[in-house]
VEXDOLUM-403620 format. One record per residue (C-alpha): y, z, x; chain; residue in three letters. Coordinates in Angstrom, 2 decimals. Layout:
BEGIN
+---------+---------+---------+------+------+
:       y :       z :       x : unit : code :
+---------+---------+---------+------+------+
:       Y :       Z :       X :    A :  ala :
...
+---------+---------+---------+------+------+
This chain:
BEGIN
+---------+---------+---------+------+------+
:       y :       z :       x : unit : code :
+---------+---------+---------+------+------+
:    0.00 :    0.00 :    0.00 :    A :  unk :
:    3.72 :   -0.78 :    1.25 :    A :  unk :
:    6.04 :    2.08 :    2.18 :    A :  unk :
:    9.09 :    1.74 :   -0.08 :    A :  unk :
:   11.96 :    1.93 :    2.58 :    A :  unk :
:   12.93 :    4.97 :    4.30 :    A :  unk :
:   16.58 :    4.81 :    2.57 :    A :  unk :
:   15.09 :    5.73 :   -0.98 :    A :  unk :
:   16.34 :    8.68 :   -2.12 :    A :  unk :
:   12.70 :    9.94 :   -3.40 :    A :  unk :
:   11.22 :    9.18 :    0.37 :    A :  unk :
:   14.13 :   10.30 :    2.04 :    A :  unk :
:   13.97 :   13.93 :    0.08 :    A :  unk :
:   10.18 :   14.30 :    1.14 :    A :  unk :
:   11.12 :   13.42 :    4.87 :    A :  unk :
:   14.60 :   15.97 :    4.83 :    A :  unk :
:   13.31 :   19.07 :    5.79 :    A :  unk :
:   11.64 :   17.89 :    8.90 :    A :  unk :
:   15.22 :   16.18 :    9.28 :    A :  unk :
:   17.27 :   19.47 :    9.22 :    A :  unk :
:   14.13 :   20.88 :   11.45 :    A :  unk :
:   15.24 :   18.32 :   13.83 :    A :  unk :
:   19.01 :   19.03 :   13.61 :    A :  unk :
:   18.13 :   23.33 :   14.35 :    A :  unk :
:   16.05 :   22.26 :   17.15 :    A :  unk :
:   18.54 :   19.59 :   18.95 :    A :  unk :
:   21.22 :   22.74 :   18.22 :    A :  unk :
:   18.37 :   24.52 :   19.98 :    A :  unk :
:   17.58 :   23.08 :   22.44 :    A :  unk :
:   21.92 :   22.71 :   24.08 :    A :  unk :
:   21.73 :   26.66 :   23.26 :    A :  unk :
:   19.03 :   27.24 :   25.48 :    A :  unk :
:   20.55 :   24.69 :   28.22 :    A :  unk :
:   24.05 :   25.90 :   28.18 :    A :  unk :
:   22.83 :   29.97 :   28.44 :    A :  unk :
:   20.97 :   28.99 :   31.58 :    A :  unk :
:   24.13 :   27.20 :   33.29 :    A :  unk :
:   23.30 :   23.73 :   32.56 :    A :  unk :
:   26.00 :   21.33 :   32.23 :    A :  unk :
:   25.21 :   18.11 :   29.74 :    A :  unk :
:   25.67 :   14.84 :   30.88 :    A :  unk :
:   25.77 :   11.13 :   29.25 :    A :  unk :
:   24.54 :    8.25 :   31.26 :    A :  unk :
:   24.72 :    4.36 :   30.19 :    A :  unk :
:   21.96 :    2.90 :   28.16 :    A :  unk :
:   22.50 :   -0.10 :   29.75 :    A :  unk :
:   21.10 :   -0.68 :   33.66 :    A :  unk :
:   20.38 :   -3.20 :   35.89 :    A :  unk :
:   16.85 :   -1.78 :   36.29 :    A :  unk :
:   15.11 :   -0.46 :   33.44 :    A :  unk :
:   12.29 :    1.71 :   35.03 :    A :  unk :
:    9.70 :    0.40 :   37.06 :    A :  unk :
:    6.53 :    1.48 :   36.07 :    A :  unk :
:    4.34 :   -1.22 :   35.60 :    A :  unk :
:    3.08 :   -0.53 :   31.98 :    A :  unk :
:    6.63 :    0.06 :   30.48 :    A :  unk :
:    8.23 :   -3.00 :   28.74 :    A :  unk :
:   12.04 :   -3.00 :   28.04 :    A :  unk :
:   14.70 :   -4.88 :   25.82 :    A :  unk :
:   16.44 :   -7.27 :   28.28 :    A :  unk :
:   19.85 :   -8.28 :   27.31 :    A :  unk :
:   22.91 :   -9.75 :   29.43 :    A :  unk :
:   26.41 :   -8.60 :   30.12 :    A :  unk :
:   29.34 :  -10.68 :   29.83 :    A :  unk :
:   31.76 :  -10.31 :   31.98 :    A :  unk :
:   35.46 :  -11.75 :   30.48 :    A :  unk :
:   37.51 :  -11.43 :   33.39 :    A :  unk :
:   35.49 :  -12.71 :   36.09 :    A :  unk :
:   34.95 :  -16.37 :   34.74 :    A :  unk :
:   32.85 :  -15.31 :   32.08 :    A :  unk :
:   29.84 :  -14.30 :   34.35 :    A :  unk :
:   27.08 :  -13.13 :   32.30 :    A :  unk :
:   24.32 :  -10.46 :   33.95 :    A :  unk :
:   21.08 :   -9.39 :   33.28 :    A :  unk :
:   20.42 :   -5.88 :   32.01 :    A :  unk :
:   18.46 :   -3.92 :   30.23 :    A :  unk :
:   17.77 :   -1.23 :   27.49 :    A :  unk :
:   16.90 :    1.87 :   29.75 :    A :  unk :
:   13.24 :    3.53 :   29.54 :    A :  unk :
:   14.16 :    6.75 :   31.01 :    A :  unk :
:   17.49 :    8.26 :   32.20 :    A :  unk :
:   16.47 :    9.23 :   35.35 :    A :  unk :
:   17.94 :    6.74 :   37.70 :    A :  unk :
:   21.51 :    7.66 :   36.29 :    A :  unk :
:   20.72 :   11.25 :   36.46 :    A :  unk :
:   19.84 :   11.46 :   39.61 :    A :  unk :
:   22.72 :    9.38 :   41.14 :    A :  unk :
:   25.04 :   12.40 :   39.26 :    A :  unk :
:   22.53 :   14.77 :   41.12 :    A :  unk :
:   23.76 :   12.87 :   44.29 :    A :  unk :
:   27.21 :   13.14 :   43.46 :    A :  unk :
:   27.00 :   16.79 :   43.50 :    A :  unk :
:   25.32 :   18.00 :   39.96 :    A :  unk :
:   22.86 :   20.58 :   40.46 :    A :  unk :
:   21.34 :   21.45 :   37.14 :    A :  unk :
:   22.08 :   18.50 :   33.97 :    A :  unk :
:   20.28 :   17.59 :   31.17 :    A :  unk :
:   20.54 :   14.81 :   29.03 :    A :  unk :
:   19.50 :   14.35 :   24.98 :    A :  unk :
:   19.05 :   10.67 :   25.45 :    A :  unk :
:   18.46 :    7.55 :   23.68 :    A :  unk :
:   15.60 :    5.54 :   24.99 :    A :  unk :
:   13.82 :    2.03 :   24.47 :    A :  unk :
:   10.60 :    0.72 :   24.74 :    A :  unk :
:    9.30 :   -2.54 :   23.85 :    A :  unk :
:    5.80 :   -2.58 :   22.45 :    A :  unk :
:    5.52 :    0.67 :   21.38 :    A :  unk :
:    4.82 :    1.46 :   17.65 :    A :  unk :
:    2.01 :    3.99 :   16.90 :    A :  unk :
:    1.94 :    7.15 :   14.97 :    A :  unk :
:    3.65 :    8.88 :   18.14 :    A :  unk :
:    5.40 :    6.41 :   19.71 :    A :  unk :
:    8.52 :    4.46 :   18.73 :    A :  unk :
:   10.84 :    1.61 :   20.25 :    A :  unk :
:   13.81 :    3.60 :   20.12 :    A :  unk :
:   12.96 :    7.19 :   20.53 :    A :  unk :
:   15.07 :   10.23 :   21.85 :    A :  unk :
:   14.67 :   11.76 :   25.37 :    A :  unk :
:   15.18 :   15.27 :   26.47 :    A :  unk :
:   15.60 :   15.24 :   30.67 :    A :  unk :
:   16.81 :   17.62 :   32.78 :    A :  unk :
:   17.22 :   18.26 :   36.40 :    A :  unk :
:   17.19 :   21.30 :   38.89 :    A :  unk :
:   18.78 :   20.59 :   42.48 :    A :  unk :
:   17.34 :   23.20 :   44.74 :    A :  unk :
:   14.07 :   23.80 :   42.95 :    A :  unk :
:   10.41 :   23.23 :   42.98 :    A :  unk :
:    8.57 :   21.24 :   39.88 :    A :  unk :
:    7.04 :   24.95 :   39.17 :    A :  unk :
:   10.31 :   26.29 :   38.33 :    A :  unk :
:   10.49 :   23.86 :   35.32 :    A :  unk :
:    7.14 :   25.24 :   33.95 :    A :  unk :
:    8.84 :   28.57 :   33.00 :    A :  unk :
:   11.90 :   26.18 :   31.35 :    A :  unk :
:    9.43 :   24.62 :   29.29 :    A :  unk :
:    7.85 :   28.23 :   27.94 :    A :  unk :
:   11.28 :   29.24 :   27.32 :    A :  unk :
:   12.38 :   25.88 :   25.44 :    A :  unk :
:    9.38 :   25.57 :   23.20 :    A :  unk :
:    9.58 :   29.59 :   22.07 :    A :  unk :
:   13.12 :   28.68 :   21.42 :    A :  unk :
:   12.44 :   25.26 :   19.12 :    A :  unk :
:    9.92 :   26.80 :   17.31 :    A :  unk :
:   12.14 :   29.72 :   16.92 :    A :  unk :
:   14.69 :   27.20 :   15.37 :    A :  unk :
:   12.49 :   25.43 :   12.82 :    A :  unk :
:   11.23 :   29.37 :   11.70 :    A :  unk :
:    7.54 :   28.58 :   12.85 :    A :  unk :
:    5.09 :   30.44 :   15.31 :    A :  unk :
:    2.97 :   28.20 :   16.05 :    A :  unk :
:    2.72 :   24.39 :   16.40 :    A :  unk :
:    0.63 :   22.11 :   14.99 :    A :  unk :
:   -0.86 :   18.43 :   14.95 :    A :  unk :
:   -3.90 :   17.13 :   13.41 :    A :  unk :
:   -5.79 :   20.47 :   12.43 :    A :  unk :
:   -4.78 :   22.08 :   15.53 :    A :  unk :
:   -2.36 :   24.83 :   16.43 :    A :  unk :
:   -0.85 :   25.84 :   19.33 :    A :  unk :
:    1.00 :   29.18 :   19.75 :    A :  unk :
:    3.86 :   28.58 :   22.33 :    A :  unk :
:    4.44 :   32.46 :   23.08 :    A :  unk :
:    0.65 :   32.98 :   24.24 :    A :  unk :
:   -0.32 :   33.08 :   28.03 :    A :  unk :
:   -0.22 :   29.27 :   28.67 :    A :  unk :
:   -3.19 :   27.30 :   30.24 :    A :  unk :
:   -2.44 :   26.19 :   33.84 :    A :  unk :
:   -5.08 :   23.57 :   34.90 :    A :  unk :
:   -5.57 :   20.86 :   37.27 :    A :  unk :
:   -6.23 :   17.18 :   36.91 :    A :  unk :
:   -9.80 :   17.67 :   38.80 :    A :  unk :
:  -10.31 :   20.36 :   36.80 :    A :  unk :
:   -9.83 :   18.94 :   33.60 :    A :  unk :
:  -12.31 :   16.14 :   34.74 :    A :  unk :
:  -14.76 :   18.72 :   35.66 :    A :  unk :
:  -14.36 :   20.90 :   32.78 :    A :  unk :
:  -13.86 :   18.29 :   30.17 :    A :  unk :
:  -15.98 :   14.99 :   30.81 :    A :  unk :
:  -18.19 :   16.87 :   33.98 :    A :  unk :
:  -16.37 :   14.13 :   36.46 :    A :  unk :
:  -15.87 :   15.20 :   39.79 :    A :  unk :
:  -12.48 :   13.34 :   40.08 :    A :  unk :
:  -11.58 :   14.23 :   44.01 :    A :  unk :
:  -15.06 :   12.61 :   44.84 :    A :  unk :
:  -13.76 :    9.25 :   43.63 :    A :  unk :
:  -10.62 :    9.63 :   45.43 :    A :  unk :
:  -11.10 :    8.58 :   49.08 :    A :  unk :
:  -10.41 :    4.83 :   48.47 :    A :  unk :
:   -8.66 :    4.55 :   45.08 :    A :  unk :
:   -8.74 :    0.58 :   45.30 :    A :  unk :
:  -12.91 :    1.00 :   44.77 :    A :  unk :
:  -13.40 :    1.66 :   40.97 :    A :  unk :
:  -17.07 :    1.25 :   41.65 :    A :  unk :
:  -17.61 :    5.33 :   42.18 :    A :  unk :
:  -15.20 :    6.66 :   38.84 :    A :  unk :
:  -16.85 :    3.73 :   36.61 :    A :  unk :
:  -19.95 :    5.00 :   37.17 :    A :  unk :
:  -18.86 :    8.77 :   36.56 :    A :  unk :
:  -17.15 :    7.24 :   33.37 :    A :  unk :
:  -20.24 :    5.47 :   32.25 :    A :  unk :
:  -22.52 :    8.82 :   32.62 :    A :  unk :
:  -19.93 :   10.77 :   30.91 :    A :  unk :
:  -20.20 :    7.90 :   28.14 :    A :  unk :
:  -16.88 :    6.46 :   28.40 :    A :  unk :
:  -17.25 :    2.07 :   28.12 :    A :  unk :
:  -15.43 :    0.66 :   31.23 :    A :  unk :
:  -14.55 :   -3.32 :   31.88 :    A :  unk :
:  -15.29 :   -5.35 :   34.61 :    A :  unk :
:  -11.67 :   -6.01 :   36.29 :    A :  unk :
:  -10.90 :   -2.52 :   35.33 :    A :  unk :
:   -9.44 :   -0.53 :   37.89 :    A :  unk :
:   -9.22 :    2.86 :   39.13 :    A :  unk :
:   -6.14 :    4.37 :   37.10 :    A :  unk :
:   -7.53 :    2.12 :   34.05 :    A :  unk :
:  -10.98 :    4.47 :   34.45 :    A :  unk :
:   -8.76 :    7.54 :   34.83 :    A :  unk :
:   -6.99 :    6.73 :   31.72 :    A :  unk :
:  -10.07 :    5.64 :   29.59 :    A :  unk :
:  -12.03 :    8.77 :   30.14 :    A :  unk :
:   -8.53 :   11.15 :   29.95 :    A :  unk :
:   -7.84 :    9.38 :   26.43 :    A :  unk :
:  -11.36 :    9.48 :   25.30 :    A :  unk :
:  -12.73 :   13.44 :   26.79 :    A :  unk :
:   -9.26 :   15.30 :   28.73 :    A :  unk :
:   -6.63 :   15.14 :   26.25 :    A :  unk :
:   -8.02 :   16.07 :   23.30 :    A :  unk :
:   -8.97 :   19.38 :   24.77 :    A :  unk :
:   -5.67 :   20.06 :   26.29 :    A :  unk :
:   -2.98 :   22.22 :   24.65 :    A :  unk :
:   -5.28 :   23.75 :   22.09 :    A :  unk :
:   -4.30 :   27.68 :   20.97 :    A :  unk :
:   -1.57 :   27.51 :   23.71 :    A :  unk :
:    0.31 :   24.89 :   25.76 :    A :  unk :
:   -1.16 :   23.84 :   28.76 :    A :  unk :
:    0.29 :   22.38 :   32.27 :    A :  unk :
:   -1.82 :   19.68 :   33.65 :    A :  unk :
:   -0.52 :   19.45 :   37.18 :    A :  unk :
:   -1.53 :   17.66 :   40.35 :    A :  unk :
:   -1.82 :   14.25 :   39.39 :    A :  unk :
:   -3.17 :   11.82 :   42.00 :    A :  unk :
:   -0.61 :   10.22 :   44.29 :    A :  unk :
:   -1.19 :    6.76 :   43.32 :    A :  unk :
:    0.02 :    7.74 :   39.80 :    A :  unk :
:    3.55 :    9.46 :   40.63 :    A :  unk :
:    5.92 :    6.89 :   41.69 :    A :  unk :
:    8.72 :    8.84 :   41.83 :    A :  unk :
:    7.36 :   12.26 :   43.08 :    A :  unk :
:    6.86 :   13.98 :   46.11 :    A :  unk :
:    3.34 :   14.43 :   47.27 :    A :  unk :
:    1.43 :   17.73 :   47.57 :    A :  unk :
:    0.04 :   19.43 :   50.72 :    A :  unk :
:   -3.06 :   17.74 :   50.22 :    A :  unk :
:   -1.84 :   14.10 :   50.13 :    A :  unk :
:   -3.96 :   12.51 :   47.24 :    A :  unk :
:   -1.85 :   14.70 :   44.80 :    A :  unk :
:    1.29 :   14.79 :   44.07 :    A :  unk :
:    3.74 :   16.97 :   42.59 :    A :  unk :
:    3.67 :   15.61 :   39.06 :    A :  unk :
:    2.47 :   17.78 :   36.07 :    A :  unk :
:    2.23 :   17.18 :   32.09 :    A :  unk :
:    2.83 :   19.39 :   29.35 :    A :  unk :
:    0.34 :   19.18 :   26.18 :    A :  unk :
:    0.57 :   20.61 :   22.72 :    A :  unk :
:   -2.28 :   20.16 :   20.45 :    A :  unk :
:   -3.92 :   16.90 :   22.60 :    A :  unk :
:   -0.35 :   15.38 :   22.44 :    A :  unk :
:    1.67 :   14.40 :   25.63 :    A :  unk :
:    4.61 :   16.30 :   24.99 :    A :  unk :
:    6.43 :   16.42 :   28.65 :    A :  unk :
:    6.03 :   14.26 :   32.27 :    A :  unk :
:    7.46 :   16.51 :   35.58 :    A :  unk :
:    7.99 :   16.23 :   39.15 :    A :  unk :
:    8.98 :   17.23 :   42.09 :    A :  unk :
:   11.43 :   14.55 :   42.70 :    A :  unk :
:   11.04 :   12.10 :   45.64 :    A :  unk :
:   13.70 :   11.78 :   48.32 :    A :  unk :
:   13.14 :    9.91 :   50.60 :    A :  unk :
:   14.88 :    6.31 :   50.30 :    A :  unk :
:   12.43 :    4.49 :   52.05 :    A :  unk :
:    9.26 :    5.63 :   50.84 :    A :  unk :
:   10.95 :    5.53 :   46.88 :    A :  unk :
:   11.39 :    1.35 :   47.79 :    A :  unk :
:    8.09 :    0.82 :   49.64 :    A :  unk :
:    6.10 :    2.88 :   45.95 :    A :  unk :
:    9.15 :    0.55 :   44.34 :    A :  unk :
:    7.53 :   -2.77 :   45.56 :    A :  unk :
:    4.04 :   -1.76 :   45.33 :    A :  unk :
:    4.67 :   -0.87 :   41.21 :    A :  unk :
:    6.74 :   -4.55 :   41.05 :    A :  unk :
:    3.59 :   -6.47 :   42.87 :    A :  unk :
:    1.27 :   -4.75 :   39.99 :    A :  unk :
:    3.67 :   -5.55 :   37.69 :    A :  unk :
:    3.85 :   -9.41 :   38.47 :    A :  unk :
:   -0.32 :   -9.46 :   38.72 :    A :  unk :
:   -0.30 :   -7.75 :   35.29 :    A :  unk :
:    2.63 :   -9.69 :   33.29 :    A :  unk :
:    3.51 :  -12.13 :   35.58 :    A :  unk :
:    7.10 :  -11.20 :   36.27 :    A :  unk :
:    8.78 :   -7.75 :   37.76 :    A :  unk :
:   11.98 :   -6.13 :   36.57 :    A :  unk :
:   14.80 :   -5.64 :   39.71 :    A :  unk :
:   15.06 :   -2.94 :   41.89 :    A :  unk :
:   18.26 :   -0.31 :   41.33 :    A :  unk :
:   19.60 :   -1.08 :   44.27 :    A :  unk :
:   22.69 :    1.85 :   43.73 :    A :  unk :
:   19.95 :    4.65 :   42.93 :    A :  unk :
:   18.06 :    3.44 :   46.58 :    A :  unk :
:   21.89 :    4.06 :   47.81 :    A :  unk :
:   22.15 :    7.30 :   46.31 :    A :  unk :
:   18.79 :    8.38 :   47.90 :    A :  unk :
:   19.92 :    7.17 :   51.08 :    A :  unk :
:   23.29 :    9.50 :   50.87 :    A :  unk :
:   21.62 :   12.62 :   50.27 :    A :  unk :
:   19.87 :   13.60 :   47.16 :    A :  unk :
:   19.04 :   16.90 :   47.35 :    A :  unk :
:   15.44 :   18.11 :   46.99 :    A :  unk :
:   15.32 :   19.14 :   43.54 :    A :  unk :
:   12.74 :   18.29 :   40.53 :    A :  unk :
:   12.70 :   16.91 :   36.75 :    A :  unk :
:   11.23 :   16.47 :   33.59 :    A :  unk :
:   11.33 :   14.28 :   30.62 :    A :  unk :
:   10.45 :   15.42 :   27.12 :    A :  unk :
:    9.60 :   13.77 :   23.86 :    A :  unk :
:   12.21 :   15.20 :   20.95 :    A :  unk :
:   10.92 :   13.62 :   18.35 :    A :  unk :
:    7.27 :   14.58 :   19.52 :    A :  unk :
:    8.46 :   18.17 :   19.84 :    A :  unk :
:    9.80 :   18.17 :   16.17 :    A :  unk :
:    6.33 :   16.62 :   14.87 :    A :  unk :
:    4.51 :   19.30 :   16.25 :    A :  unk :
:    6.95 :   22.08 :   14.91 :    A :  unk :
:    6.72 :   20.51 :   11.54 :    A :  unk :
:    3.49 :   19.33 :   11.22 :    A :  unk :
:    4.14 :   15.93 :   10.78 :    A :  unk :
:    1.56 :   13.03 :   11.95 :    A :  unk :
:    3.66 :    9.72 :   12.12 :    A :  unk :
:    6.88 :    9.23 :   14.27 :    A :  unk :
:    9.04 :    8.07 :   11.66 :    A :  unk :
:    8.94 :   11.24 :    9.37 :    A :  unk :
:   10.63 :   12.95 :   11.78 :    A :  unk :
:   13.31 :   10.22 :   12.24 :    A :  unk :
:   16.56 :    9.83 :    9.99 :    A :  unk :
:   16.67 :    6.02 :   10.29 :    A :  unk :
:   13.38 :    4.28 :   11.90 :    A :  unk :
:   13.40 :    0.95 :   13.36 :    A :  unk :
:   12.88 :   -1.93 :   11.34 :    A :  unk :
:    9.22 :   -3.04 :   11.13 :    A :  unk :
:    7.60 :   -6.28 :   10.58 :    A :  unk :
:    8.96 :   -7.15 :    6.51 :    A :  unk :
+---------+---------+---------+------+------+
């Protein structure tokens, strides 16, 4: 059956309370910023570079320029705010957040969106752990806001002021889908040792799949839906080869990237932010080479945000978190778009 649209006035009263959820939260969520010293920022939707990761897809638009001869530009429909936020972090910032508008193209599923909105924030000075404690804090605080004490999503609940789970990638394999994950590790461009982990643990695996397309078929199918279940949890550790922009761990396979999860839902992505400008260009290249093998064509490198690397970003680490995935779960709701005031257009 067809969805009348989601200006009707009978529609639009069934989706308002999650709507003035929403509002409480985003009032929420500047409280909690500004009592902790955090200045808010605005950064340009519109960049030369989009985000590089290789599975992201942006709007592409161009930029007309009227006083010099009409030149027109290429730019895009940013994925992420980071670039821009770290350049202010350059500039001298030391702890920002942003309540951002985002875009992705090719997104539409019950928890994803093309235009969605983007929490990020950024300590100078600090270690990725630091923002684990920010996100216990923030979620006790939303769910405070919407008058709930727990959250939920799809028959699960989640209580976010009980002792949070605090668990590895490797462990998750191990505990979850009985993968020894580090044992597959040594030469990440061989898929041949995690497909056959994935096809004991039961988990169907292509031929030209490889070794972060295993990691993600088993995490969808056996890790995730365990994770966040009762309490948050903090998945943390990530192998290197899937942190682009991160610093990597004492133990060089890992990096300092780490997840949050509410009720099997992705709710946050951390890191312990790279610095150094050269490595950032060289993990740059290597994500625009996949890119053109995947889709045939690469998006341009930020050349600025390489600059502002190159004068002096301070070590310092970030996160990005879904809002309108943070009001589903304190709500309830299962589909994007009821937690939404105006959704974007679908097919007619």
């Amino acid at each position: 059956m067809v969805e009348p649209p989601w200006w009707r006035p009978d529609r639009h009263a069934r989706r308002r309370p999650n709507l003035l959820a929403r509002q409480a939260i985003v009032a929420a969520i500047r409280r909690f910023f500004a009592a902790r010293g955090f200045v808010e920022v605005e950064t340009p939707a519109l960049q030369v570079s989009p985000g590089l990761e290789p599975h992201l897809a942006a709007f592409e638009t161009a930029l007309a320029e009227p006083f010099r001869d009409g030149k027109v530009t290429p730019v895009y429909l940013h994925t992420s705010p980071e670039f821009a936020m770290k350049k202010l972090l350059a500039a001298g910032e030391e702890k920002i957040f942003q309540i951002a508008r985002c875009y992705r193209n090719e997104e539409r599923s019950p928890t994803h969106h093309p235009e969605f909105t983007m929490l990020e924030w950024y300590r100078a000075g600090a270690s990725h752990t630091e923002l684990w404690t920010d996100c216990e804090g923030l979620l006790a605080a939303a769910a405070e806001a919407a008058g709930v004490e727990r959250l939920t999503r799809a028959g699960n609940s989640a209580d976010p002021g009980a002792e949070w789970t605090r668990i590895s990638v490797c462990e998750a394999f191990a505990r979850h889908a009985g993968i020894d994950l580090a044992a597959t590790m040594d030469d990440v461009s061989d898929p041949a040792p995690l497909a056959a982990a994935a096809r004991g643990a039961g988990v169907w695996t292509g031929p030209n799949d490889r070794w972060e397309d295993i990691f993600f078929r088993i995490f969808l199918a056996k890790v995730e839906p365990a994770l966040g279940i009762g309490a948050p949890a903090i998945l943390y550790d990530y192998p290197a080869s899937m942190a682009a922009l991160a610093r990597l761990g004492p133990d060089r396979r890992f990096a300092e990237r780490f997840e949050l999860f509410v009720c099997g839902l992705e709710l946050a992505n951390g890191y312990g932010e790279l610095t150094d400008p050269a490595e950032q260009r060289t993990r740059f290249e290597a994500d625009r080479a996949l890119r053109r093998r995947l889709r045939g064509a690469a998006y341009p490198v930020d050349e600025d945000f390489l600059a502002a690397l190159e004068s002096g970003l301070p070590d310092c680490a970030g996160i990005a978190l879904g809002v309108d995935r943070l009001v589903m779960l304190a709500v309830g709701a299962e589909r994007i778009e009821d937690v939404l005031w105006a959704p974007v257009a679908g097919p007619g």
